[in-house]
C-alpha positions, -999 to 999 in steps of 0.1 A, spaced: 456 681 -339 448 683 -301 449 715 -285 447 728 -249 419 753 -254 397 723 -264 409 702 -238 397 730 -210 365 727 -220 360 693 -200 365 718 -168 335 732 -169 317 727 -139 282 720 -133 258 729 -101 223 720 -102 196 708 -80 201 679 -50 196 649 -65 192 659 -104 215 650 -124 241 671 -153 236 666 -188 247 630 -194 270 638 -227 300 615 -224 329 623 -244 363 599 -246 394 605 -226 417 598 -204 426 591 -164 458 591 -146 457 559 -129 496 556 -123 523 587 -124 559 587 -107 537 621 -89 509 603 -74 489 631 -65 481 637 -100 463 604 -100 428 603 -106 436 642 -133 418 635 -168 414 650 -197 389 651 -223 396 641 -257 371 669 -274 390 664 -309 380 627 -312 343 635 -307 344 665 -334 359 635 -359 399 651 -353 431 634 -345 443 638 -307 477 633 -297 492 616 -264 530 624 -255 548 640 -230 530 672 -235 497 666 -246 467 668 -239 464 686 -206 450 674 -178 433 681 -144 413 671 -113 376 669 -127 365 705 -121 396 720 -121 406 744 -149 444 745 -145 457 723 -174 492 697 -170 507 676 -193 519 642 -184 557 656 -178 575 624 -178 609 630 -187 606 591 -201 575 600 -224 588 615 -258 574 650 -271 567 627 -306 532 616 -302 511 589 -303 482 595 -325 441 585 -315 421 587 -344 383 581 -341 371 549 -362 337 537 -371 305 533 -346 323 552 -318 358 533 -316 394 546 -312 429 536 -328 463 542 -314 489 547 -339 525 551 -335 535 569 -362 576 578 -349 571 576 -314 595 564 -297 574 559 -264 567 519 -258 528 513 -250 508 483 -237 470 479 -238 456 457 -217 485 440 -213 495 436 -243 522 456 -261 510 478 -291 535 476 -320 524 501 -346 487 505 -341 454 490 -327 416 493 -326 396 497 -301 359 490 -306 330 516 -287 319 489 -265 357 483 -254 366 520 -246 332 521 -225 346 496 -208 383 513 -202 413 499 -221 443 510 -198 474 522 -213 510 514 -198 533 543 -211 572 539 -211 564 515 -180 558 545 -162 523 558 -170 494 546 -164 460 556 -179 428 545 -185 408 553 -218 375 553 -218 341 580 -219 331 603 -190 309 631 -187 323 665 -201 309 683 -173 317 678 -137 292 685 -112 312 703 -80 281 711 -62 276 672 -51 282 662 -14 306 634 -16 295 614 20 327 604 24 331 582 -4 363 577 -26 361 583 -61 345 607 -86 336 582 -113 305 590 -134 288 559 -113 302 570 -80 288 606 -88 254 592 -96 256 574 -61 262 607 -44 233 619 -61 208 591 -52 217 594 -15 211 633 -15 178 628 -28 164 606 -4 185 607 27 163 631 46 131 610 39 117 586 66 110 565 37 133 522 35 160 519 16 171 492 -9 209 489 -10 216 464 -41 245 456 -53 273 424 -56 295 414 -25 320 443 -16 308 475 -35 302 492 -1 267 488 9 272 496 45 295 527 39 262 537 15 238 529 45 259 549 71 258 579 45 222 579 44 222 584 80 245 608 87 224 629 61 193 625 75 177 643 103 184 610 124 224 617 122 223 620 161 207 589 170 220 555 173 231 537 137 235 500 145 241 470 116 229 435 118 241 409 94 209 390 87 231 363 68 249 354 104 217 352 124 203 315 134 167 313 127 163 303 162 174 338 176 170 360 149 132 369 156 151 380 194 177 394 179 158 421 160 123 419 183 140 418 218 132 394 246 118 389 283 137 372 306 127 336 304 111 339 268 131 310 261 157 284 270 187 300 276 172 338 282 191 345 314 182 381 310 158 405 292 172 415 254 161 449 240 170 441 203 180 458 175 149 475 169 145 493 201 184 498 201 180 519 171 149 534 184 152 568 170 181 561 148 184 540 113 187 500 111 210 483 87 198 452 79 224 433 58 220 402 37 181 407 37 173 379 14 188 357 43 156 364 66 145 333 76 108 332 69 94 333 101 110 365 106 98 378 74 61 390 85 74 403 120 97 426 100 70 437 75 46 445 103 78 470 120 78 486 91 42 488 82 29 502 119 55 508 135 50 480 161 71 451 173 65 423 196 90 414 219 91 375 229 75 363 259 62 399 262 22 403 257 24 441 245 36 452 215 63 483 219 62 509 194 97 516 175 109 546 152 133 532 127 142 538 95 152 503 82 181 507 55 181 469 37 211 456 17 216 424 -9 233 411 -34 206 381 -39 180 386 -67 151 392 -44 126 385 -72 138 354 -82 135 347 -43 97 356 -43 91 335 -75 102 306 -56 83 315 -24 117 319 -4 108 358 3 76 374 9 68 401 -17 49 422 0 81 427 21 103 432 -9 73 459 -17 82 475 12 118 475 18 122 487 -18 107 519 -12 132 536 -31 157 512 -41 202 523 -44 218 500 -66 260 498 -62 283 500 -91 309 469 -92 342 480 -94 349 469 -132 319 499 -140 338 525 -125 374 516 -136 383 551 -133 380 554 -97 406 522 -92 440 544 -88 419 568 -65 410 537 -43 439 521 -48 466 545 -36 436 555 -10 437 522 5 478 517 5 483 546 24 463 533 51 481 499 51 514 514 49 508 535 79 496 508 98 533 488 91 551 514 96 559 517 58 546 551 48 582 564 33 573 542 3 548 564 -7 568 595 -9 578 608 -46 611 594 -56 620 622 -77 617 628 -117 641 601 -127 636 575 -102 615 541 -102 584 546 -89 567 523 -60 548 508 -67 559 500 -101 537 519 -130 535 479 -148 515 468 -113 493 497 -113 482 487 -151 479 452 -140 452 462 -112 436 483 -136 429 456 -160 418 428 -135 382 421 -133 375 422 -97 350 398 -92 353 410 -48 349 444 -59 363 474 -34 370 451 -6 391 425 -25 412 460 -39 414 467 -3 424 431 5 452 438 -25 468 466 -8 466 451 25 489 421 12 512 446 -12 517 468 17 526 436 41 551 423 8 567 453 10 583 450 46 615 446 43 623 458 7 645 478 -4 637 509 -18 648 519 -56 645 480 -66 637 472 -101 606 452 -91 586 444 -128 562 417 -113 536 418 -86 545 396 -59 535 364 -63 508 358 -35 491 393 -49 490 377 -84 471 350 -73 446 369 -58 439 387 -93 448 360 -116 421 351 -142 409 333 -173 401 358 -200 394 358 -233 412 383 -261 386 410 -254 392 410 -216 433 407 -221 444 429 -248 438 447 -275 428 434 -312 451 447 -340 446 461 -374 419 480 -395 389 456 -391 396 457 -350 374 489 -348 346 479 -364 317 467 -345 307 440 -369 342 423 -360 337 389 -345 351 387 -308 357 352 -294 333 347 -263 344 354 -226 352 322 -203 316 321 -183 324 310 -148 295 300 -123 285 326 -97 304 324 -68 273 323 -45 260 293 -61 294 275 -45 284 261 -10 312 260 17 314 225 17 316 221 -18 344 240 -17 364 223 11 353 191 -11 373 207 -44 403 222 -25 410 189 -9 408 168 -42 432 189 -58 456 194 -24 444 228 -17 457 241 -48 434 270 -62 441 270 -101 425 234 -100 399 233 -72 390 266 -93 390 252 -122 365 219 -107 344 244 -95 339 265 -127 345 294 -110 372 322 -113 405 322 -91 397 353 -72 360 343 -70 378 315 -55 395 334 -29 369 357 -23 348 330 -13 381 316 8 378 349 26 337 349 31 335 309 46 339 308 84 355 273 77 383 280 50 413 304 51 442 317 29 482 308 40 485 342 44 461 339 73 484 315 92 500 329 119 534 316 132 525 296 158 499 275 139 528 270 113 554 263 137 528 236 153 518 222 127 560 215 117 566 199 152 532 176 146 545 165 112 582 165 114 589 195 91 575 180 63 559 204 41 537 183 20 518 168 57 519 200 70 501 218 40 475 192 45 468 195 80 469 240 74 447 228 45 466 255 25 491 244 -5 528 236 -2 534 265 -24 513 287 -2 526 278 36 564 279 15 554 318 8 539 323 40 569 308 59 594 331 36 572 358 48 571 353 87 610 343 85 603 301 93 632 286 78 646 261 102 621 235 108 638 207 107 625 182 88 622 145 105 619 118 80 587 99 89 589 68 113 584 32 85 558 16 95 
């Protein structure tokens, strides 16, 4: 049986050393992802009695929870959770299973409702199964450290996942060397949030911080870009440039999208950082520079030397103490804390803040607890920006609402944005006794193609072949729907119909006599998407004019 003075042993805090880490014992449990009180979002509680072999029970009033190194104890209190439990009973090679035993309280894995029982295999729960209760609850299960290091600077990062801890604790051990840093990680984990934390905890916190998108540089000027320029170096060079360098003389350099260096800037930036020198063009003395040169991909840099596209001694050099970023789906425990984080910004900025205020103990929460568990669950291929990019939309889909609505599906234009292929691993939960065990077959996940191997005008190519629609031009290119989008919001060329703006729609209807199907085309959006966006920006008299025969 669980019990609260096993559950406060997960409180114990832990305060060592900068930059060395706490014992790395993880031990399953639970998150608050969703709760009609959402500043208990992002509590947990440690599931002790699983790891000692024992029964643990989830209800109304058990287990306890709390904010990681907190030692005040809560339970759940939902007057719509029963006090008859829900049973988690350890299985073989590290698994869990739910069992309902006579609980009343409905639950859904992954989706999926659970009727009765189901296993969950060790490699699953390290990955999070989240848990919809009485469609009003929301956690996630999974394994976190059972002690919680307090003594960590935080750099103004949201989360305290295990991953977002270890971050923290690479950052405090190098920030106040003059040595590069390596910034890996996929598209939208935060790289220059990372970068600008590294400066502000150096020693160079009062100097200039500038960031240069090495990915959005032409060849042509990149070398005056970073290097500067004398007036007249070359065509076009009205005036002198002093580039980035000797802009961020003193201070740190971001240098985004690295592997995009063209390669005759390569050696001019491996000789900055080697001596210290750079050589302006048109200029015939070299200028001396202090930098500290803070890099950032999401390329695989050694695959890039391999095929002579990047110099390694450069790589050798930028890497001289390399940060790599967590994606999102590794630190599934933080999603409610960024989540909610990121709503309340985009409600203030409507005007909608009131939705966020608690609706009281027997009221429908906004937003609904069955959304919440829907985000939780999606794979986030765009990571922490394309989470931001969710509550953007939800908090623009909410204008207008009425508060108290019984609202049970995520609005549609959000849905596409998460909307995925998966296989029964990644959607919901296997049943019966054999679903533990780690020798059970599991079905093989949809592989999709990266999305960076999908050029822009490939993509143009697919979306108009299929009418702009993005299940199939998704589907042609082998890649996910929100890769899909992701890429829709990384092209220069391509947009969403959420982008549109009035005008452009209302144009585009006088240029095509109302008719939707012409009009989609020309937006290069679908007819289902400029509908939705019209509905949204309040377009619903353009007349339609039949076209003229010919």
């Amino acid at each position: 049986m669980g019990s609260k003075c096993e559950n406060r042993l997960e409180t114990r805090t832990w305060s060592t050393p900068t930059g060395e880490p706490p014992p790395s014992l993880t031990v399953p449990g639970l998150t608050i992802l969703g709760h009609p009180q959402l500043q208990r979002v992002g509590e947990r509680a440690a599931l002790l009695d699983l790891s000692s072999g024992r029964e643990a029970l989830l209800s109304r009033g058990e287990p306890g929870f709390a904010p990681p190194g907190e030692s005040a104890l809560q339970p759940l209190a939902v007057p719509y959770l029963s006090r008859r439990p829900w049973l988690l009973r350890p299985a073989a090679g590290g698994g869990v299973r739910l069992l309902q035993g006579d609980s009343p309280i409905s639950l859904a894995a992954n989706g999926e409702p659970v009727d009765g029982e189901a296993g969950f295999s060790a490699a699953e729960v390290e990955r999070g199964v989240v848990l919809l209760l009485a469609g009003h609850v929301v956690l996630l299960l999974h394994r976190f450290r059972s002690v919680f290091d307090d003594s960590l600077p935080r750099y103004g990062l949201v989360g305290l996942s295990d991953s977002i801890l270890d971050l923290c604790r690479q950052i405090a051990r190098v920030a106040d060397l003059n040595v590069p840093v390596l910034l890996r990680g996929e598209s939208g984990t935060g790289k220059e949030l990372v970068a600008a934390a590294l400066h502000h905890a150096s020693s160079r916190r009062d100097r200039p911080f500038l960031a240069l998108n090495m990915g959005a540089l032409p060849a042509s000027l990149a070398a005056a870009e970073l290097f500067g320029a004398t007036r007249g170096a070359y065509t076009g060079a009205e005036h002198a440039r002093r580039g980035y360098f000797r802009r961020a003389h003193g201070g740190t350099l971001f240098l985004d999208e690295i592997g995009e260096a063209s390669q005759e800037v390569q050696p001019l930036l491996l000789r900055a950082l080697e001596s210290g020198e750079i050589q302006p063009l048109g200029s015939e003395e070299p200028a001396r520079v202090d930098v500290r040169v803070v890099a950032a991909t999401d390329a695989d840099l050694e695959q890039a030397v391999a095929a002579g596209r990047f110099r390694a001694p450069l790589l050798h050099r930028l890497g001289g103490y390399a940060i790599r970023l967590p994606p999102l789906r590794e630190r599934r425990d933080d999603i409610g804390r960024l989540f909610f984080h990121f709503l309340r910004e985009e409600l203030a900025v409507v005007g909608e803040e009131r939705r966020l205020t608690d609706p009281g103990p027997e009221a429908q929460p906004w937003p609904p607890a069955a959304w919440i568990a829907r985000l939780a669950a999606a794979p986030w291929p765009g990571n922490v920006r394309q989470l931001r990019n969710v509550a953007r939309s939800l908090a623009i889909e909410s204008r207008g609402t009425g508060e108290g609505a019984a609202e049970t599906q995520l609005p549609l234009a959000i849905e596409e944005l998460l909307r995925e292929e998966t296989s029964p691993t990644e959607s919901g939960p296997p049943s019966g006794p054999a679903a533990a065990s780690p020798a059970t077959s599991v079905p093989p996940r949809t592989v999709f193609r990266s999305p960076q191997d999908v050029s822009e005008e490939e993509l143009l190519a697919a979306l108009a072949a299929h009418r702009w629609q993005p299940r199939a031009a998704a589907r042609q290119l082998g890649i996910s729907r929100p890769s899909l989008y992701f890429l829709l919001d990384t092209f220069p060329g391509t947009h969403k119909a959420m982008d549109l703006s009035g005008e452009e729609i209302a144009a585009a209807g006088e240029r095509c006599g109302g008719r939707l199907r012409e009009m989609a085309a020309m937006l290069q959006v679908s007819e289902a998407g400029i509908r939705r966006r019209m509905k949204q920006l309040g377009l619903f008299s353009i007349p339609q004019v039949p076209p003229k025969p010919p």
